[in-house]
KESE-964058 format. One record per residue: x, z, y of N, C-alpha, C in turn; residue number from 1. Coordinates in nm, 2 decimals, m for minus. Layout:
BEGIN
[[X; Z; Y]; [X; Z; Y]; [X; Z; Y]; NUM],
...
This chain:
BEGIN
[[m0.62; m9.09; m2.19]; [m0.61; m9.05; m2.05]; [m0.70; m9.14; m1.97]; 1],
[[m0.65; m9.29; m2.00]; [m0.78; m9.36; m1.92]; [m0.88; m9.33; m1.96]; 2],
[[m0.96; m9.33; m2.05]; [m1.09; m9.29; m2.10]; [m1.12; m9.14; m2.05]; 3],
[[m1.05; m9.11; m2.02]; [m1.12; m8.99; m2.01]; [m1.17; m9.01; m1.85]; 4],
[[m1.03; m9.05; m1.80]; [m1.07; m9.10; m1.64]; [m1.21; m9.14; m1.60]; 5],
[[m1.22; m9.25; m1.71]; [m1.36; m9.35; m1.68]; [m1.46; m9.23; m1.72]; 6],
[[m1.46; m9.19; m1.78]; [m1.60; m9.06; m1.80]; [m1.64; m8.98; m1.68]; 7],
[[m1.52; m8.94; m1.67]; [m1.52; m8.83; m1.51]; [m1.57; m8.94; m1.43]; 8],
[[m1.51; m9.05; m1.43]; [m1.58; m9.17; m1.31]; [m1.72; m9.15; m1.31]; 9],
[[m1.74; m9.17; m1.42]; [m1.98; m9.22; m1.44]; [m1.99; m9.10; m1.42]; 10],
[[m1.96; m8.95; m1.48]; [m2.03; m8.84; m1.48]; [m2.02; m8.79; m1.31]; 11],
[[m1.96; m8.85; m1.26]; [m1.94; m8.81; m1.14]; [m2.03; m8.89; m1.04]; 12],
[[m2.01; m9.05; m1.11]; [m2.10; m9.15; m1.03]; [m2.26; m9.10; m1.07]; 13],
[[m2.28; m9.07; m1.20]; [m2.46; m9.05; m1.23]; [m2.49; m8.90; m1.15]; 14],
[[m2.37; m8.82; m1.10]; [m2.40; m8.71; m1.05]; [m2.43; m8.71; m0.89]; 15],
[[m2.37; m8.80; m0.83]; [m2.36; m8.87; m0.72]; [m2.50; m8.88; m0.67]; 16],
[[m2.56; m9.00; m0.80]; [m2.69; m9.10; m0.84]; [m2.81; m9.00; m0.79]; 17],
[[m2.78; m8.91; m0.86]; [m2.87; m8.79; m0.87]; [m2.93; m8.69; m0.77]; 18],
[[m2.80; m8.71; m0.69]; [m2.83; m8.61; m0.57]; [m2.86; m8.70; m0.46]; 19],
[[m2.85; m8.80; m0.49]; [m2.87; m8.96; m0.34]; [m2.99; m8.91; m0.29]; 20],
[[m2.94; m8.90; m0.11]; [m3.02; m8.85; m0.01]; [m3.07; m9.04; 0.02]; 21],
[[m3.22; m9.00; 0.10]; [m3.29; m9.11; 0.14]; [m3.27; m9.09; 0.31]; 22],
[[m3.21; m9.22; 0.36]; [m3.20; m9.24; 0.52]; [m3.31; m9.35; 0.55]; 23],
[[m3.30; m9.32; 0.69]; [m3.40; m9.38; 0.75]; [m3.31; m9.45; 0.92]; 24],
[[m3.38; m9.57; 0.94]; [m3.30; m9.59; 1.10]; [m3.46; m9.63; 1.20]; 25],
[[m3.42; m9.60; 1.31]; [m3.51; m9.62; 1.41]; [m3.45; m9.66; 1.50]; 26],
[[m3.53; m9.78; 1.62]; [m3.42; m9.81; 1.75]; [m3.55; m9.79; 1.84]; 27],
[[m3.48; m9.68; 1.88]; [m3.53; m9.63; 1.99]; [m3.58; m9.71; 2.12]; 28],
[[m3.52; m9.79; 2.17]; [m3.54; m9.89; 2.22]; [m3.65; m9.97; 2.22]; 29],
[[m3.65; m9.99; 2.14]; [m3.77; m10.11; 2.07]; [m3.87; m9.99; 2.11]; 30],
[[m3.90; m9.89; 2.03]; [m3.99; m9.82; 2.02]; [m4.06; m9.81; 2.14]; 31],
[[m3.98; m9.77; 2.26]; [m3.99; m9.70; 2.38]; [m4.08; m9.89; 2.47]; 32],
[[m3.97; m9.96; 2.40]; [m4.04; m10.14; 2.49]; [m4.19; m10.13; 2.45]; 33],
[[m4.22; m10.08; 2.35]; [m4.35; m10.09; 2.28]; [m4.44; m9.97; 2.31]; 34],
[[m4.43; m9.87; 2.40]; [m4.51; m9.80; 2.45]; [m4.51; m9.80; 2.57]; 35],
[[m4.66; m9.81; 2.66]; [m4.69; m9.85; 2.78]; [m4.68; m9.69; 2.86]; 36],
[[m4.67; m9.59; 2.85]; [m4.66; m9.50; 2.90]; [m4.49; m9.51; 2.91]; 37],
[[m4.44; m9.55; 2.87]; [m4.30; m9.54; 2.90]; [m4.26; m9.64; 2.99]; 38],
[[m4.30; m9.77; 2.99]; [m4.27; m9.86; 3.10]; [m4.33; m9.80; 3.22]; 39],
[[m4.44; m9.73; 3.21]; [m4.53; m9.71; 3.31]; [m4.44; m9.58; 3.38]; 40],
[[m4.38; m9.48; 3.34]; [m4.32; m9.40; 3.37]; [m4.19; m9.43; 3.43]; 41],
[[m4.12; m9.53; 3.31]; [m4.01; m9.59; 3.40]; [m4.02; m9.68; 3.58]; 42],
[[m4.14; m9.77; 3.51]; [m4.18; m9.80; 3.68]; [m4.23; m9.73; 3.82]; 43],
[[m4.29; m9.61; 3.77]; [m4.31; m9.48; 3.84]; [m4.15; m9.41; 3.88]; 44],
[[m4.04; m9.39; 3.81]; [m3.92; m9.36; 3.84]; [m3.87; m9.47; 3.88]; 45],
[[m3.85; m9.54; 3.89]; [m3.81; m9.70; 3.99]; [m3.88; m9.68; 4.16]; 46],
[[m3.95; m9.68; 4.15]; [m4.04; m9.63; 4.29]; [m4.02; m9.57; 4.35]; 47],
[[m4.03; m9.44; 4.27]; [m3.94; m9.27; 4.35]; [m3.80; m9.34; 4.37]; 48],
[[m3.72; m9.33; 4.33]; [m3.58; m9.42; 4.34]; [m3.57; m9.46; 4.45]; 49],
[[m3.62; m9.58; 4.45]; [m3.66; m9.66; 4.53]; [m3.69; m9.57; 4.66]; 50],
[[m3.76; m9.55; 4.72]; [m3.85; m9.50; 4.81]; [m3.70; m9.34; 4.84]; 51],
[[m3.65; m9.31; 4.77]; [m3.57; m9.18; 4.82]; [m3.43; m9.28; 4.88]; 52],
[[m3.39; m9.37; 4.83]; [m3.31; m9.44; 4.84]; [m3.29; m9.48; 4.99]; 53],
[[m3.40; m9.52; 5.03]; [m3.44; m9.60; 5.15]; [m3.45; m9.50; 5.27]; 54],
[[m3.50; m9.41; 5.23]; [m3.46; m9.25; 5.32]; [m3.35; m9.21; 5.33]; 55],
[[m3.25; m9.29; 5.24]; [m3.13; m9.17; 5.28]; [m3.05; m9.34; 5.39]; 56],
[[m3.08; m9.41; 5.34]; [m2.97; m9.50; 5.39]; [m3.03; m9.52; 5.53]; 57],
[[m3.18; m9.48; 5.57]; [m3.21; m9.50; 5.72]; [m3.13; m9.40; 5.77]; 58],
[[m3.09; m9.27; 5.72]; [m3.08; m9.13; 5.79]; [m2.93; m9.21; 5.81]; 59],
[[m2.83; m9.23; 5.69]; [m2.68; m9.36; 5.71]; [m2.70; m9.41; 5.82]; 60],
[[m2.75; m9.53; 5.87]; [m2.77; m9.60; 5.94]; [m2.78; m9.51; 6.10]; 61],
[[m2.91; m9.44; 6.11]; [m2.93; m9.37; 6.20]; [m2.76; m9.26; 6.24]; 62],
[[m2.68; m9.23; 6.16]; [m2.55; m9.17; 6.17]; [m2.46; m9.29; 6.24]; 63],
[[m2.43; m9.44; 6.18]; [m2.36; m9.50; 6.21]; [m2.39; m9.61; 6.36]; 64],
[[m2.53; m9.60; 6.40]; [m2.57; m9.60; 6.55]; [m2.52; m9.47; 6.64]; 65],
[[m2.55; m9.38; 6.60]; [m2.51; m9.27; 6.66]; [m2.34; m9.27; 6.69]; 66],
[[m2.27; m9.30; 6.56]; [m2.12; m9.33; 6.61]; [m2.07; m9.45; 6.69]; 67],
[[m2.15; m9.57; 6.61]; [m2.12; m9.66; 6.73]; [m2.15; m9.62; 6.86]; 68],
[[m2.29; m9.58; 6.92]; [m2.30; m9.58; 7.05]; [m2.19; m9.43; 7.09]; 69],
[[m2.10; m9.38; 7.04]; [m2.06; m9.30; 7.07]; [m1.93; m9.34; 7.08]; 70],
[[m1.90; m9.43; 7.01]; [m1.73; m9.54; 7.04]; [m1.76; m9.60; 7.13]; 71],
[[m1.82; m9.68; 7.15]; [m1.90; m9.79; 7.29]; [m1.84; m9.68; 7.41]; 72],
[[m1.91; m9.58; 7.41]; [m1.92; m9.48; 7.52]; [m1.79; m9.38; 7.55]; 73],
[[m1.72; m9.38; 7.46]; [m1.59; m9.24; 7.42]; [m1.54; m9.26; 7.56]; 74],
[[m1.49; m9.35; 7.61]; [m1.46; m9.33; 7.76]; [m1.48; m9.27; 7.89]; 75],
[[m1.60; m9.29; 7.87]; [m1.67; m9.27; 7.97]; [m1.73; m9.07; 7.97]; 76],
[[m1.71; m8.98; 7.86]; [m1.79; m8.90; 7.81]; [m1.73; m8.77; 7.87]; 77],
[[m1.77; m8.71; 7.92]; [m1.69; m8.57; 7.92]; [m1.62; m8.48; 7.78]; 78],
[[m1.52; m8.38; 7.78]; [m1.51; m8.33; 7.66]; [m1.63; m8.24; 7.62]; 79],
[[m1.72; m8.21; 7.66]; [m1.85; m8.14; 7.63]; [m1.95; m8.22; 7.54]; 80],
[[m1.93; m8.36; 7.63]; [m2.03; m8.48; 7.59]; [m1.98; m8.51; 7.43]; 81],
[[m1.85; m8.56; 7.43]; [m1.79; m8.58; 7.34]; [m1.82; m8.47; 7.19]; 82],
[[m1.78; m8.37; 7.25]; [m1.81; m8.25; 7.13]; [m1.93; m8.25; 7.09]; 83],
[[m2.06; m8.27; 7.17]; [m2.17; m8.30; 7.13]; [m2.20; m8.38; 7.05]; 84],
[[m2.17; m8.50; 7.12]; [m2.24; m8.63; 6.98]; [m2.13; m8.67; 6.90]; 85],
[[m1.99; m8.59; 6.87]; [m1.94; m8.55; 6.75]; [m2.05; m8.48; 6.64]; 86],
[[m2.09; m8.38; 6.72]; [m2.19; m8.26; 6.61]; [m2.25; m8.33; 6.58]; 87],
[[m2.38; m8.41; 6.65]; [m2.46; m8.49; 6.65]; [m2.46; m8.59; 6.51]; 88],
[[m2.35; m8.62; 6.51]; [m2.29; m8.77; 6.40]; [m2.31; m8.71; 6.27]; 89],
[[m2.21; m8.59; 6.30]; [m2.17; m8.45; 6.15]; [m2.27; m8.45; 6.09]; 90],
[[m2.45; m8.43; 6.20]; [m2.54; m8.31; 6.14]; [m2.61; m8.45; 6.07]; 91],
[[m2.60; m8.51; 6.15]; [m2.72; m8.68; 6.10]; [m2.65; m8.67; 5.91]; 92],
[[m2.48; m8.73; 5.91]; [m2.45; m8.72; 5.78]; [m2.45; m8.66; 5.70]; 93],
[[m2.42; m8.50; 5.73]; [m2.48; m8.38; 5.64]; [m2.61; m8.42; 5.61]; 94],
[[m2.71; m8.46; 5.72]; [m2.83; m8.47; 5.64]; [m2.85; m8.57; 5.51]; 95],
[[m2.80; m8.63; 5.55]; [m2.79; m8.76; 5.47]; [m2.74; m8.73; 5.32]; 96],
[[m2.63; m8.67; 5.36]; [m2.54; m8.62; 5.19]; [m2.70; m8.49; 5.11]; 97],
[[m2.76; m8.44; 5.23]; [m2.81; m8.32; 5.15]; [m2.91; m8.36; 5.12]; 98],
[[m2.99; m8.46; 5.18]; [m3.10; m8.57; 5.09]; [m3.04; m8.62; 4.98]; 99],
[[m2.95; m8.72; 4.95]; [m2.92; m8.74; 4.87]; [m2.89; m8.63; 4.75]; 100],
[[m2.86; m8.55; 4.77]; [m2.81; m8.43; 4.64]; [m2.93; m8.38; 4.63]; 101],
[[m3.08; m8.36; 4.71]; [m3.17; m8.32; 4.68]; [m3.26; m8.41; 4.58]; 102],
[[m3.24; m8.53; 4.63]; [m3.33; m8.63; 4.51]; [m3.23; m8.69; 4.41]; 103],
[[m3.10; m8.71; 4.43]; [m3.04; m8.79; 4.30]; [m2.93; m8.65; 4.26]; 104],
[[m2.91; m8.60; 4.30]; [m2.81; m8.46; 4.24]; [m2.86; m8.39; 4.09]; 105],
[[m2.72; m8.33; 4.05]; [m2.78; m8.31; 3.93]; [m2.92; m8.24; 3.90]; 106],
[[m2.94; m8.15; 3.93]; [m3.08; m8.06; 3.95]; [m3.16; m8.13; 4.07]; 107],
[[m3.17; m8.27; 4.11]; [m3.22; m8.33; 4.18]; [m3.39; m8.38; 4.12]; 108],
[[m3.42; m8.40; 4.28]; [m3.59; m8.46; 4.22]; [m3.62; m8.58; 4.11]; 109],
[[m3.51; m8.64; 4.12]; [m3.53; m8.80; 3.97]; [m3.49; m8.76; 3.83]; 110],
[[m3.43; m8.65; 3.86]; [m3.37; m8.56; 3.74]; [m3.50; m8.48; 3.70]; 111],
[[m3.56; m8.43; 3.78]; [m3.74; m8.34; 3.74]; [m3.81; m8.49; 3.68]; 112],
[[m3.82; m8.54; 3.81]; [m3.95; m8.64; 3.76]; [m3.90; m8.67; 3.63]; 113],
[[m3.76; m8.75; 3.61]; [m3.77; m8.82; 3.49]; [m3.75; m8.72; 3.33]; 114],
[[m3.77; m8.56; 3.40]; [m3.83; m8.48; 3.30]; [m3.95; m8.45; 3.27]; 115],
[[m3.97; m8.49; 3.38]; [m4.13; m8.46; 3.35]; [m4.24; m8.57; 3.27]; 116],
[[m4.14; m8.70; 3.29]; [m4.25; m8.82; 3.25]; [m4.22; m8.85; 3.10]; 117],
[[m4.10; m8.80; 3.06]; [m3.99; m8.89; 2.99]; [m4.01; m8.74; 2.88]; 118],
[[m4.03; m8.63; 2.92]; [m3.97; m8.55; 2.75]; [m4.14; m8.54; 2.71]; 119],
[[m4.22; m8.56; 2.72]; [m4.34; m8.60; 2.61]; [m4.34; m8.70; 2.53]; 120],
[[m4.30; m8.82; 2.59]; [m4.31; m8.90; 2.50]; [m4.17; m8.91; 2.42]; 121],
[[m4.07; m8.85; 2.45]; [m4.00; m8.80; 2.39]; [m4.05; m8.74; 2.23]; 122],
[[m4.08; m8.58; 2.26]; [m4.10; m8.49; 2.16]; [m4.26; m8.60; 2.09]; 123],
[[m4.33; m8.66; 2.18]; [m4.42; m8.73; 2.09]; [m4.32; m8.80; 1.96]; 124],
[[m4.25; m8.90; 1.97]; [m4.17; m8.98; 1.88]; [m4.09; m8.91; 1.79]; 125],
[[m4.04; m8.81; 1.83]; [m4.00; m8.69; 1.75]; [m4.09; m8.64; 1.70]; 126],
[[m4.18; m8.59; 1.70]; [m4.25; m8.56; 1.57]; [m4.35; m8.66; 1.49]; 127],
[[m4.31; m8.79; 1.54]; [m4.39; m8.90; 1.49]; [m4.29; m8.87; 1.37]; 128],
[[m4.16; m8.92; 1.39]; [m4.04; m8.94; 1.32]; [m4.00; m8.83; 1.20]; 129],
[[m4.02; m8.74; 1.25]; [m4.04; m8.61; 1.17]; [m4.16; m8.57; 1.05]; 130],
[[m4.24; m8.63; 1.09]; [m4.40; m8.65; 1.01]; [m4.32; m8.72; 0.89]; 131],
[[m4.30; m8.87; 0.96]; [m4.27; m8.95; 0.84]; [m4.16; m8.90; 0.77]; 132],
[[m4.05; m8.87; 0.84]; [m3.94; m8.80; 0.78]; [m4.00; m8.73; 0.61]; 133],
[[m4.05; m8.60; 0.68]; [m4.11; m8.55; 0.54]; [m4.21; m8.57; 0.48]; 134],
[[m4.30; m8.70; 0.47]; [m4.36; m8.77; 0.42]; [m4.28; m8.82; 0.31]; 135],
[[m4.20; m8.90; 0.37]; [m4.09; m9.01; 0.30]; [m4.00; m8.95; 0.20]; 136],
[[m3.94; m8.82; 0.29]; [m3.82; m8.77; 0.17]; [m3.68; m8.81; 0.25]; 137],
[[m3.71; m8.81; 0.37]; [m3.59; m8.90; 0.44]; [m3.51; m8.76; 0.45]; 138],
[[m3.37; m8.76; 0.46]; [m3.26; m8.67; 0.46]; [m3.26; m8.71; 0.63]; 139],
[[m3.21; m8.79; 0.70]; [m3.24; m8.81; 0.79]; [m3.20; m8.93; 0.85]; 140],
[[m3.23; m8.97; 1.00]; [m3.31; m9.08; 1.05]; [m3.21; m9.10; 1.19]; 141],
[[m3.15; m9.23; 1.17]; [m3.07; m9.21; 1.27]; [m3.10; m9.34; 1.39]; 142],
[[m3.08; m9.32; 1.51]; [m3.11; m9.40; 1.62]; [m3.01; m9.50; 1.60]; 143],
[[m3.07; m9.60; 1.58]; [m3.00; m9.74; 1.58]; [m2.95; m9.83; 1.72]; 144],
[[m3.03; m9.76; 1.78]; [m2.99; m9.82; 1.95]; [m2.87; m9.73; 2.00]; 145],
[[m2.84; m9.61; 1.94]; [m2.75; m9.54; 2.02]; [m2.64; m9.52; 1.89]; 146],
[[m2.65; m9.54; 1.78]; [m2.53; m9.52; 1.68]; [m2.45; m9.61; 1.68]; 147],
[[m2.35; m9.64; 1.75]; [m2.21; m9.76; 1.79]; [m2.15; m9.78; 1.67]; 148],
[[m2.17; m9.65; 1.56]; [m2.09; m9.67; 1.42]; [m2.13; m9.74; 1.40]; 149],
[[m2.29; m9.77; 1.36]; [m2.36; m9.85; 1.26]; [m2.31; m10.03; 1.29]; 150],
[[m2.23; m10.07; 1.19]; [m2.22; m10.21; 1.18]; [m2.29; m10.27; 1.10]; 151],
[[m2.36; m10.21; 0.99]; [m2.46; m10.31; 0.92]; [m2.57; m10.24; 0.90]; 152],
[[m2.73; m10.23; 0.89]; [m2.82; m10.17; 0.85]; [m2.91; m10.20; 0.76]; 153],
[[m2.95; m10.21; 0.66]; [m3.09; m10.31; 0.59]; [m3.22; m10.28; 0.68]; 154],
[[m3.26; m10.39; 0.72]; [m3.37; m10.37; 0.78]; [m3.50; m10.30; 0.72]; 155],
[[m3.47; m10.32; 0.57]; [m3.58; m10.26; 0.48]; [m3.56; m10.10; 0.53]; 156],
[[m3.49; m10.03; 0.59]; [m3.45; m9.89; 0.60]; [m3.51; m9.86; 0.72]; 157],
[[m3.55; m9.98; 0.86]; [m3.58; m9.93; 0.95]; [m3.73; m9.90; 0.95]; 158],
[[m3.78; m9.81; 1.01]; [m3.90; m9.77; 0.98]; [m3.96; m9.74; 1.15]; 159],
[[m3.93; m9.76; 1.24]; [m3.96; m9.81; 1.39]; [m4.11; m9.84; 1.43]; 160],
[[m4.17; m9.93; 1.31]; [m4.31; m10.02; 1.34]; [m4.38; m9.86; 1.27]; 161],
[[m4.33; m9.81; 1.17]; [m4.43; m9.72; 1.10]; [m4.41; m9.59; 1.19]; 162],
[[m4.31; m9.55; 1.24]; [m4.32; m9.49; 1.43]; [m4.43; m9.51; 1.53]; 163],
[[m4.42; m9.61; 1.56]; [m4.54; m9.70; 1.62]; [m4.66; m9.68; 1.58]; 164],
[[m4.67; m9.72; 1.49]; [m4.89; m9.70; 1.43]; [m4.83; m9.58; 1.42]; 165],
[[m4.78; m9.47; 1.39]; [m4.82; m9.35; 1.37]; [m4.82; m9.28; 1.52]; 166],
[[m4.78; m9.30; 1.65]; [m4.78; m9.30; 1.76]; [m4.94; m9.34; 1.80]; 167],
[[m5.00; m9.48; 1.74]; [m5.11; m9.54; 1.79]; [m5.05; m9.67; 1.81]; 168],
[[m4.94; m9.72; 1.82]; [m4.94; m9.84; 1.90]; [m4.90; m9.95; 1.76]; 169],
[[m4.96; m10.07; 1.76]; [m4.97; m10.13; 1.66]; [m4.89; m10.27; 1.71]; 170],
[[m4.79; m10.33; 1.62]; [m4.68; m10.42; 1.72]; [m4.74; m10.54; 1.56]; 171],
């Protein structure tokens, strides 16, 4: 009975052997620190950011002058007055909310740009990765910056730099 156990063990282990898929790890990260179109694009979306940011919080500000000088004054205002630069306060913050949903909202403008800058060099890396992939024989190729599983990796497996020269960029 044990012997037979141990047989089924190897014939199962050499069958195992046999069919052993080849992985591959990449960190994305690294990759991305190492191409200048991608810093360059990220500092181009920092900017926009930046700069939309600064537009919405003047239009803020321009609301909370408006209400201050409108507290200052509540006394003195007729109910006409009052109803007025009530609206006045509303429309300033509406604007404010609808800028902001226009550049940071989900179908917003940072959401375009950083599609527009960001999925080339994307699909570039992907089919860098993909090349090698079926060059190699890799079953497949997993992001080492974003896989939380991964607690140990052999470095011999990551293949990142050969990503790179095959991109152009030589680290």
């Amino acid at each position: 009975m044990r012997k037979s156990l141990l047989i089924m063990f190897l014939l199962f282990t050499v069958g195992m052997t046999a069919n052993a898929q080849k992985f591959a790890l990449i960190d994305m990260e690294y990759i991305l620190k190492n191409i200048p179109a991608y810093q360059s694009a990220t500092n181009e979306l920092n900017q926009a950011s930046k700069q939309w940011q600064s537009e919405i919080e003047k239009l803020g500000k321009e609301a909370k002058s408006l209400y201050d000088s409108y507290q200052a004054s509540i006394k003195t205002l007729s109910e006409a007055q009052k109803s007025k630069k009530e609206e006045e306060i509303v429309a300033k913050e509406k604007s404010a909310a609808e800028l902001r949903r226009k550049y940071f909202g989900p179908e917003g403008e940072l959401f375009k740009k950083r599609e527009a800058l960001m999925q080339p060099i994307q699909d570039e890396i992907y089919e860098a990765v993909k090349e090698i992939s079926t060059q190699k024989g890799y079953a497949a190729v997993v992001d080492r910056a974003s896989a939380s599983s991964i607690i140990f990796a052999s470095p011999s497996i990551d293949i990142s730099n050969e990503v790179l020269a095959k991109l152009g960029y030589s680290n």
